[in-house]
Backbone as ProteinMPNN parsed JSONL, in Angstrom:
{"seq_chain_A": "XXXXXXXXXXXXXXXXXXXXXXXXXXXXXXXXXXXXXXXXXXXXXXXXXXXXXXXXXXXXXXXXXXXXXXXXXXXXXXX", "coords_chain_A": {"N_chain_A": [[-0.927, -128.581, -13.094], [0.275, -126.979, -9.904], [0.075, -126.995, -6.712], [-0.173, -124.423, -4.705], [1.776, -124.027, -1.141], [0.0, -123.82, 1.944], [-0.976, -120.558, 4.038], [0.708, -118.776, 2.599], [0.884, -115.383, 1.929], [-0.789, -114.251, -1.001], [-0.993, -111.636, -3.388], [-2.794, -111.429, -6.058], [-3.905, -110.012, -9.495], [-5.262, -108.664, -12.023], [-3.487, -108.355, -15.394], [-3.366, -105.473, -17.338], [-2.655, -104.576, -19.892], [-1.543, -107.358, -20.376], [-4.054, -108.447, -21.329], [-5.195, -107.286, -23.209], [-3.087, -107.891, -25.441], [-3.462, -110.522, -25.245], [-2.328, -112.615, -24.372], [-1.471, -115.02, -21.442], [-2.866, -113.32, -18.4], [-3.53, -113.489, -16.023], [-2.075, -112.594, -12.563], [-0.124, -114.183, -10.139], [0.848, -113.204, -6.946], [3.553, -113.693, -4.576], [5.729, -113.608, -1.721], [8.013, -115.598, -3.331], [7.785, -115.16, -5.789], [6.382, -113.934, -9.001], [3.628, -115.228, -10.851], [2.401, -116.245, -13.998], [-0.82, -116.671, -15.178], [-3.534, -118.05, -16.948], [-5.638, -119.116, -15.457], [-6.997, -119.865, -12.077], [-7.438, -121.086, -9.116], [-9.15, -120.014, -5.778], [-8.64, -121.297, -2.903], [-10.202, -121.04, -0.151], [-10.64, -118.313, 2.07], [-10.85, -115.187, 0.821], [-10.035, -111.675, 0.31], [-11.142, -109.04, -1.707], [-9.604, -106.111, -2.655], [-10.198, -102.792, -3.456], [-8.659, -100.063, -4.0], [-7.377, -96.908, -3.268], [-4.997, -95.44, -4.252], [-2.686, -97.192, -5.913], [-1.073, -100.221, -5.651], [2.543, -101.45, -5.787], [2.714, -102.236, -8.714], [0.758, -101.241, -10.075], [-1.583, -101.778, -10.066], [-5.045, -100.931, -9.11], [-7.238, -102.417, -7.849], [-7.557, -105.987, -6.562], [-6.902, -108.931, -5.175], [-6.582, -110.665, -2.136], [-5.465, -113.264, -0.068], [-4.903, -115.721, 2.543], [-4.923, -118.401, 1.72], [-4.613, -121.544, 0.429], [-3.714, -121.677, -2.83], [-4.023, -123.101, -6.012], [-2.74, -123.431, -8.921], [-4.072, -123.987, -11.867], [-3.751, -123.12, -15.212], [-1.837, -122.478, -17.304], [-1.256, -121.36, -19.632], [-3.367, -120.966, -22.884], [-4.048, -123.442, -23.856], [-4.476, -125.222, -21.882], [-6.215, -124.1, -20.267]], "CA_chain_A": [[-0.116, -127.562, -12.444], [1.005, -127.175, -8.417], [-1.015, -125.691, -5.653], [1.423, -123.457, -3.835], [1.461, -124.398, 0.1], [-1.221, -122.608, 2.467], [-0.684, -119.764, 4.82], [1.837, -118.114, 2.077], [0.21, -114.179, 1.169], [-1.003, -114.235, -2.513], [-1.715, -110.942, -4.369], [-3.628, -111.757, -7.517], [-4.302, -109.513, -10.058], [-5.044, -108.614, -13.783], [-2.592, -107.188, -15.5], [-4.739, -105.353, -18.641], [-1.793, -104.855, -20.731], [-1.505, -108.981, -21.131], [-5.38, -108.881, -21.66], [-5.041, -106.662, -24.467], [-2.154, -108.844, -26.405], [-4.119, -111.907, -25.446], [-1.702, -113.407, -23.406], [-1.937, -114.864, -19.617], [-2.775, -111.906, -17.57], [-4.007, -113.49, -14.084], [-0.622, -112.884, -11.941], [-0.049, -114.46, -8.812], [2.261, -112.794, -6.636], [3.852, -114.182, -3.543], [7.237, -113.609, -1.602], [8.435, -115.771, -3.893], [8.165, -114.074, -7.286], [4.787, -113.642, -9.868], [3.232, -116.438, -11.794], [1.04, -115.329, -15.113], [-1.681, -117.774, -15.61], [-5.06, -117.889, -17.617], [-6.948, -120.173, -14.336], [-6.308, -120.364, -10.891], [-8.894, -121.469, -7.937], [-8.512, -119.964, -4.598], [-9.19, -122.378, -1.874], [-10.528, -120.433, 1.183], [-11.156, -117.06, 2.17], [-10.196, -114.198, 0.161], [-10.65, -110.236, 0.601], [-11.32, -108.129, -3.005], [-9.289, -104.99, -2.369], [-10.216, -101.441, -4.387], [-7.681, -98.896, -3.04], [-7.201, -95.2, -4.467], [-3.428, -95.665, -4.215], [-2.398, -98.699, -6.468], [-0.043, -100.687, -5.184], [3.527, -101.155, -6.596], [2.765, -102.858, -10.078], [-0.073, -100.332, -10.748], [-2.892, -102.366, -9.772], [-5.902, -100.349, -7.874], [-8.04, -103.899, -7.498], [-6.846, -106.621, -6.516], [-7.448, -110.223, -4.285], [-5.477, -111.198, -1.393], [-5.409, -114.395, 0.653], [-3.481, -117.188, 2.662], [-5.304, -119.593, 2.017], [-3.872, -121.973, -1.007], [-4.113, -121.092, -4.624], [-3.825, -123.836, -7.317], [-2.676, -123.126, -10.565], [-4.478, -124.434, -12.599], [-3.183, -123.421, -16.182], [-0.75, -121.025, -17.265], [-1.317, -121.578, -21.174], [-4.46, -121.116, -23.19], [-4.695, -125.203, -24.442], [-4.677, -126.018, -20.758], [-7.091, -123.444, -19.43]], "C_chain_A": [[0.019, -127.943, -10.974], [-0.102, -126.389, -7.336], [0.31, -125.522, -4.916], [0.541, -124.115, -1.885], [0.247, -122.93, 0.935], [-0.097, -121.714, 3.454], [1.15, -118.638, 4.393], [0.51, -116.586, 1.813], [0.802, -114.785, -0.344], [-1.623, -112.924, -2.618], [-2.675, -111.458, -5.731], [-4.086, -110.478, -7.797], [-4.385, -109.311, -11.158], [-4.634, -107.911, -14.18], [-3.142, -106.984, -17.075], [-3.958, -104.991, -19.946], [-1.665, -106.326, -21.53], [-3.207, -109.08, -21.596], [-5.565, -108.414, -23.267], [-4.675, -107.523, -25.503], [-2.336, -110.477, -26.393], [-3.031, -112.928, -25.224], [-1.904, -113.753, -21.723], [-1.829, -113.564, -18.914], [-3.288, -112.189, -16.133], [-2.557, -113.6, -13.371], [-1.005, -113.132, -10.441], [0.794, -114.401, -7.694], [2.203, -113.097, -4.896], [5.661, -113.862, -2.984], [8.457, -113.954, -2.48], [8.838, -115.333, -5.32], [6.365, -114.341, -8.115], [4.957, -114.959, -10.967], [2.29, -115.821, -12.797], [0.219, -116.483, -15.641], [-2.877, -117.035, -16.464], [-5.861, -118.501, -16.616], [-6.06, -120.09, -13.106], [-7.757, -120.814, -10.166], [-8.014, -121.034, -6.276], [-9.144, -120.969, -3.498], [-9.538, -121.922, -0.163], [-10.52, -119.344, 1.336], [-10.259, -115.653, 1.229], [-10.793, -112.746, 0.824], [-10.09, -109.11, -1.041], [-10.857, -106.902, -2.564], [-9.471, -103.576, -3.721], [-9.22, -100.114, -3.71], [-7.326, -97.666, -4.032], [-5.866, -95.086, -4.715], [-3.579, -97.024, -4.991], [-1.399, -98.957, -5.85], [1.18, -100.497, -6.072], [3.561, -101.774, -8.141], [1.493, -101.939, -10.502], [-1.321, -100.549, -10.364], [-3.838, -101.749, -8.911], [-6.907, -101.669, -7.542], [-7.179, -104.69, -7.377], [-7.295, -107.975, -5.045], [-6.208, -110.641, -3.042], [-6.22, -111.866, -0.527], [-4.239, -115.154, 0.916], [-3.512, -117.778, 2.332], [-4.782, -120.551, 0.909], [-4.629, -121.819, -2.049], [-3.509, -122.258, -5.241], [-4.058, -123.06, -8.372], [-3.14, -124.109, -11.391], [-3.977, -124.717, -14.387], [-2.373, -122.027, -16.673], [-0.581, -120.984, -19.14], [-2.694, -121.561, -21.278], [-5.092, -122.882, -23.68], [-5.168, -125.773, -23.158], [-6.185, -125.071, -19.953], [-8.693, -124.041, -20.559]], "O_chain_A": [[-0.099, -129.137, -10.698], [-0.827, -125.398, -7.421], [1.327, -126.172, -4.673], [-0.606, -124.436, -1.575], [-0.086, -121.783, 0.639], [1.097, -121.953, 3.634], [2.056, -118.143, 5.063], [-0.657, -116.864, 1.538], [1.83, -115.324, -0.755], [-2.718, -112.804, -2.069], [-3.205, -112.463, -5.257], [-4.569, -109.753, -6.928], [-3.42, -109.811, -11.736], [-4.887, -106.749, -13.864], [-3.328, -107.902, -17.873], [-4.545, -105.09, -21.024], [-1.67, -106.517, -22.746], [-3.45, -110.028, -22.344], [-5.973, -109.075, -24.221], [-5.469, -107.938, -26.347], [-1.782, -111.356, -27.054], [-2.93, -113.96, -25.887], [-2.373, -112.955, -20.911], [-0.814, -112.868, -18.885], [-3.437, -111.335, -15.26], [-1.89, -114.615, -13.57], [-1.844, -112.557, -9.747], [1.465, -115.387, -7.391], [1.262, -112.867, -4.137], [6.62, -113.902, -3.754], [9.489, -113.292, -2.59], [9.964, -115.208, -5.803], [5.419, -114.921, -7.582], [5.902, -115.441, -11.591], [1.474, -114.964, -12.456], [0.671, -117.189, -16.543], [-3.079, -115.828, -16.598], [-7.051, -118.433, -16.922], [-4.835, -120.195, -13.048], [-8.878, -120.835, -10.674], [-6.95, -121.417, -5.788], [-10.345, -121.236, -3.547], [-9.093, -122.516, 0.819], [-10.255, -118.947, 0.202], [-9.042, -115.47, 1.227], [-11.731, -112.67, 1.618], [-8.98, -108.635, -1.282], [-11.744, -106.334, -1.927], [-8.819, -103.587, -4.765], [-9.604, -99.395, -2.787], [-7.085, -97.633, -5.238], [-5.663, -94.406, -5.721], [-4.468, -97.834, -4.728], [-0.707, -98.035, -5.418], [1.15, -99.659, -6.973], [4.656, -101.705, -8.699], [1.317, -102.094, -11.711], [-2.145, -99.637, -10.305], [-3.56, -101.964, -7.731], [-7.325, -101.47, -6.401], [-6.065, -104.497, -7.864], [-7.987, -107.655, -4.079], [-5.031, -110.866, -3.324], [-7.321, -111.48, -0.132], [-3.197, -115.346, 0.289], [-2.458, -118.398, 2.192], [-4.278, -119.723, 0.151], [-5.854, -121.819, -2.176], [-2.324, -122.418, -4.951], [-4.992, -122.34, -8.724], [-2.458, -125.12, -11.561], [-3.831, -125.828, -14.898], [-2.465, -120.851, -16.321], [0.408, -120.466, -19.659], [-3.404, -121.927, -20.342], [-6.249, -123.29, -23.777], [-6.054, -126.628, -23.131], [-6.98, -125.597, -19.173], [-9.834, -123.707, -20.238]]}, "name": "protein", "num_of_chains": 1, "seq": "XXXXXXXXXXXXXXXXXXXXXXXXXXXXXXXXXXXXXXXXXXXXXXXXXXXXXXXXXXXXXXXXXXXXXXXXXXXXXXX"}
């Protein structure tokens, strides 16, 4: 897979609907648009957010960082 460039914001979060149906559910969301993987690796500082308000996709947890994210695998054969 690609490591996205640094100093882009990444959300990450699990979306528990795809966990359910046993499809990729780690999404990786950036200006650019959401990626749904099974693996990623973040590469430098992160901050674990719990917020009583979910954001706009529903999510009350959730990871955000600049720092670069490799995708690792976005299919179960590869993860």
């Amino acid at each position: 897979m690609q490591g996205v460039p640094p100093k882009m914001k990444h959300i990450i979060h699990v979306h528990q609907q795809k966990v359910k149906k046993g499809e990729p559910a780690i999404i990786d969301r950036t200006y650019k648009g959401s990626t749904h993987l099974t693996r990623i690796k973040i590469d430098g500082p992160c901050e674990i957010i719990h917020s009583q308000t979910p954001d706009h996709c529903g999510a009350r947890v959730w990871i955000e960082t600049e720092g670069p994210v490799t995708h690792i695998a976005d299919d179960w054969a590869a993860a």
